[in-house]
N, C-alpha and C positions, 0 to 999 in steps of 0.2 A: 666548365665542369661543376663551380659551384649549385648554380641552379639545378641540375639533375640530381644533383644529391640531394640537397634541400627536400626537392620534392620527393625522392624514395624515402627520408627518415620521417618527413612532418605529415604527409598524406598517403600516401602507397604503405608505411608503418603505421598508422594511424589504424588504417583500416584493418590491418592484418592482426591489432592489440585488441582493435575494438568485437570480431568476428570472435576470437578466441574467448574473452570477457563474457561474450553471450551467450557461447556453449557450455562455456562452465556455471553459467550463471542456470543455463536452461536445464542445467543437470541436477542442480540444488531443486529448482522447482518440481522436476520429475519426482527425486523423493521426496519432498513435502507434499504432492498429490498422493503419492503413495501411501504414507502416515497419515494422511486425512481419512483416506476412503478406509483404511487398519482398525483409526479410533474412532470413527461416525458412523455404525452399520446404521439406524435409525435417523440419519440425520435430516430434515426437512428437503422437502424434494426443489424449491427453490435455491438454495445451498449446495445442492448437490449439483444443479445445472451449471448455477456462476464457474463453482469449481472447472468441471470440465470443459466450459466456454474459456475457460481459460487457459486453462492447458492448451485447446488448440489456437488459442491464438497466437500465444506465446512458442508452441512448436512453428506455427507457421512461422512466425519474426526469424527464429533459428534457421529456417530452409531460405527466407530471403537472403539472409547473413553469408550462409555457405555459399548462395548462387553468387554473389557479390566477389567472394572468395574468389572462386572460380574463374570467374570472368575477368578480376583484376591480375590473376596470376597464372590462368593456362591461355585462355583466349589472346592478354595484351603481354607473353611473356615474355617477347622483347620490344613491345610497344613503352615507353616509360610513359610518352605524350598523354597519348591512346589510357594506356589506363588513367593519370594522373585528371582527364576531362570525361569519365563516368558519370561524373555528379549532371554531366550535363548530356550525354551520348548514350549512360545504360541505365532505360527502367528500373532496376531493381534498387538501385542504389538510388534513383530520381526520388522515388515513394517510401526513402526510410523514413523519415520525417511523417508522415501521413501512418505509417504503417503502427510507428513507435506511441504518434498520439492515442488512435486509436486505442492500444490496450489501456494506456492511462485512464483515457473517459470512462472506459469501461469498468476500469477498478474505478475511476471516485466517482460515480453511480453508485457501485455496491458502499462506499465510503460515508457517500452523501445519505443514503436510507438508514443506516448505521446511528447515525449523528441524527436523522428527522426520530426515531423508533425512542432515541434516548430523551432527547429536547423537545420534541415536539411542538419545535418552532418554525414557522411557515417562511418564516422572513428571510435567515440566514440560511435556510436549506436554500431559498430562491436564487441570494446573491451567490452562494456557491456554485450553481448549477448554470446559472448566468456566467460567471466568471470559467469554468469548466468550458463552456458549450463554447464558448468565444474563443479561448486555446484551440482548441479543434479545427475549428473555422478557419484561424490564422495557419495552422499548420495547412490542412486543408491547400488556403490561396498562396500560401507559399511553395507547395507542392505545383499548384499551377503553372507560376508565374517561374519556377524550373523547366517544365514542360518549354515554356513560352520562351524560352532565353533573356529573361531582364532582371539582372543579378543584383541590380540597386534594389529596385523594387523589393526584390526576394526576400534579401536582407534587413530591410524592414519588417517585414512580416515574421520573420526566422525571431527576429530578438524580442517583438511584440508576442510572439510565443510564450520563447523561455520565460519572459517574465512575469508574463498572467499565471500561467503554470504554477511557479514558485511563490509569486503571493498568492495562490489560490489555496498553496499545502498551507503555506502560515496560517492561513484562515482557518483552514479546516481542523488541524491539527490545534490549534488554540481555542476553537469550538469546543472541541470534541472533550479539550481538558479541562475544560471551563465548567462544562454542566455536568464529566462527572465529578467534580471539587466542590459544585453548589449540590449534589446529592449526596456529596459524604458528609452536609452539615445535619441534615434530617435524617440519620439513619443510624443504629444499635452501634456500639464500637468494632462490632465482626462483621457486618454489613461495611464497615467504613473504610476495614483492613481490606476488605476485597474487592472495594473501590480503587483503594490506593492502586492494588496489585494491577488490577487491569489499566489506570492512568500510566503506571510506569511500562507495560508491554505497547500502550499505543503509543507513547514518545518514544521508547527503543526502535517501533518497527516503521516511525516515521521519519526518522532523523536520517538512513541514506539515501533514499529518495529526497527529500528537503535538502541535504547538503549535496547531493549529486546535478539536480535541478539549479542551485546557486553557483556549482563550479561552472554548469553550460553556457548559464548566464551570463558572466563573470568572461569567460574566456572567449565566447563569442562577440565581444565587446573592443575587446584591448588589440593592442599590435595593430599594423599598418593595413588594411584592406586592402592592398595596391599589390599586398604581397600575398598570396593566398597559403603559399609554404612558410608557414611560420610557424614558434611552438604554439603557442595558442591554436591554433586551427588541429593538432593533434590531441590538445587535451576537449576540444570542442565536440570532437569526431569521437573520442572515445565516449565521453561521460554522455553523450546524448544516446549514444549508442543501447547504451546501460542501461538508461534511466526506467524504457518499457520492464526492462527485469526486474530493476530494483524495486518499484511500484508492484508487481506481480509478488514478488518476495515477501514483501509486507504484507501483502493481504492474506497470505496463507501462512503466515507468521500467526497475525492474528488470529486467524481458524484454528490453527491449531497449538496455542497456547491456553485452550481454554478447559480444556480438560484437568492439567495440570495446575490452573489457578484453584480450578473448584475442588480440586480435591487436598490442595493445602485449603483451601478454607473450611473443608470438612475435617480435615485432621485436627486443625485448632480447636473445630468449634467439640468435636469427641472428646477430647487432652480436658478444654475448659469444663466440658461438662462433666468428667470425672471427678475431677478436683472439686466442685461441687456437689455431687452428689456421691461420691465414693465407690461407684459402680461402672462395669464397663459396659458401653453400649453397642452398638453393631455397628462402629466405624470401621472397623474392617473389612467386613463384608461389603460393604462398601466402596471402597477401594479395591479390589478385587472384584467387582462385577463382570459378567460372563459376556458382557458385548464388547471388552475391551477399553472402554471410553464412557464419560458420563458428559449428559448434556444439560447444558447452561438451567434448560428449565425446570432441574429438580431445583437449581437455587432456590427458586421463586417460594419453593414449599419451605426453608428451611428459612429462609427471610420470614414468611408470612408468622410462622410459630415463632422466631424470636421478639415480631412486634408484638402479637397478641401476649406472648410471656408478660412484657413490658407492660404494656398496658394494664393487663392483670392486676400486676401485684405490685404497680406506680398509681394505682386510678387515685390517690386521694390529692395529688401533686401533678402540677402542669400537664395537666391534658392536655391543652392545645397543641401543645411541643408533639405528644407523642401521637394525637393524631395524623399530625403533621408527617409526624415522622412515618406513621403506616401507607400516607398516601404516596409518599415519595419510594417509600419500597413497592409497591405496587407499578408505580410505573415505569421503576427502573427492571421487575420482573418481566414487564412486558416485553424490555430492550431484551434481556436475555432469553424469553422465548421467540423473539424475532430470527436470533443465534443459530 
């Protein structure tokens, strides 16, 4: 009697923790799509596709999840066996793994241009994309070699996964904070605050994907292989579950966190320029604009006017600095009209 339990708490539970995770997870996403498309009427029509390429794909993850559902608990509903051997007997649940990679590559593509638009460095977009492309693959032949029934094999391939995966966010995510820290060195102090801001929203919206990715790892690893009901195989089965959302979650974190960055950086820079000049200028109107949303590429104009200020009424002291400093806003306005 022990082994039938085992296996309804640690994997038939597993499943049923992880299915629920992703509906609720799919429903967060639903209204972050929702408040995208509210605050972006103008938004770039590249942006606008990713968005909705995402949404369906991550609806579709939800509809495998419920079929999985389904068939573990109407189809095998006094089967324990029967359900407990899906992973190897039913489709749906065969190609989570394949299904889940999928939206990941998909977001760190959008992640990866993200990081080229800012850096414009040839190199580590490559090794990223390299490292990305190779997760896939493994997922991929490990989805096979399920098909194929050879679970040693599998298992290899399963952990060579998780773990390219998980140093591929390190990577990315230390990139991405890397150069913009080496762009808030050449840039006005209200350019640097708004640097800051957006640094702390990409480590916020990286760290559960990055620590979700490390528990898969981590738990897929440990405890007896010989024994497949174990707790590790339920925290395996959950967080990998997840981890297509939590990646999808992040990315539409970032979309739409950006409105609210740029418009504290437009409050400050109104507030600073009052105090300065004694007069109120049309930061309000501003804030209140009739599309709902302001996008990334007005920054660029209000960047461009604080270097030229500087420049102005600095030119008799360290130019070079402050040339410096207009070229580096310039190409960090590009990232934001990438946005």
């Amino acid at each position: 009697m022990s082994r039938p339990l085992a296996v309804v708490n640690y994997i038939l539970g597993a499943w049923d923790l992880a299915v629920s995770g992703d509906l609720l997870l799919q429903g967060v996403i639903f209204a972050q799509t929702a408040h995208y498309f509210a605050l972006y009427h103008s938004e770039v029509l590249a942006l606008r596709a990713f968005v909705l390429g995402l949404l369906l794909l991550t609806t579709l993850k939800s509809m495998q999840m419920i079929s999985i559902l389904w068939i573990q608990n109407v189809t095998h509903f006094s089967d324990i066996r029967g359900a407990s051997m899906m992973f190897t007997t039913s489709w749906p649940q065969q190609i989570n793994m394949a299904s889940g990679a999928f939206i990941a590559f998909y977001i760190q593509i959008f992640m990866c241009q993200r990081l080229w638009a800012l850096s414009n460095n040839v190199y580590i977009i490559v090794v990223l994309m390299t490292i990305f492309t190779f997760s896939l693959i493994a997922a991929f032949i490990a989805v096979s070699l399920t098909f194929n029934d050879q679970p040693i094999v599998r298992s290899t391939w399963i952990s060579l996964h998780f773990g390219v995966v998980f140093g591929g966010d390190l990577l990315l995510c230390g990139s991405t904070a890397y150069f913009l820290l080496k762009h808030a060195q050449y840039v006005l102090p209200r350019t640097a605050g708004l640097l800051n801001a957006i640094l702390k929203i990409t480590i916020q919206s990286a760290v559960p994907g990055a620590v979700c990715a490390m528990v898969t790892l981590i738990s897929s690893q440990i405890g007896d292989k010989s024994i497949p009901a174990r707790p590790s195989t339920l925290v395996s089965i959950i967080s990998s579950s997840l981890l297509p959302k939590l990646y999808a979650l992040s990315a539409m974190w970032t979309l739409n966190s950006r409105r609210a960055i740029l418009l504290a950086h437009l409050s400050d820079q109104d507030t600073s320029s009052n105090d300065n000049d004694g007069q109120t200028r049309s930061g309000g109107r501003r804030i209140s604009g009739g599309h709902g949303g302001l996008e990334f590429k007005h920054l660029g104009k209000v960047q461009h006017i604080q270097v030229r200020t500087q420049v102005q009424t600095m030119h008799h002291a360290d130019e070079d600095r402050d040339l410096k400093s207009q070229g580096n806003c310039g190409q960090f306005r590009d990232v934001l009209d990438e946005e």
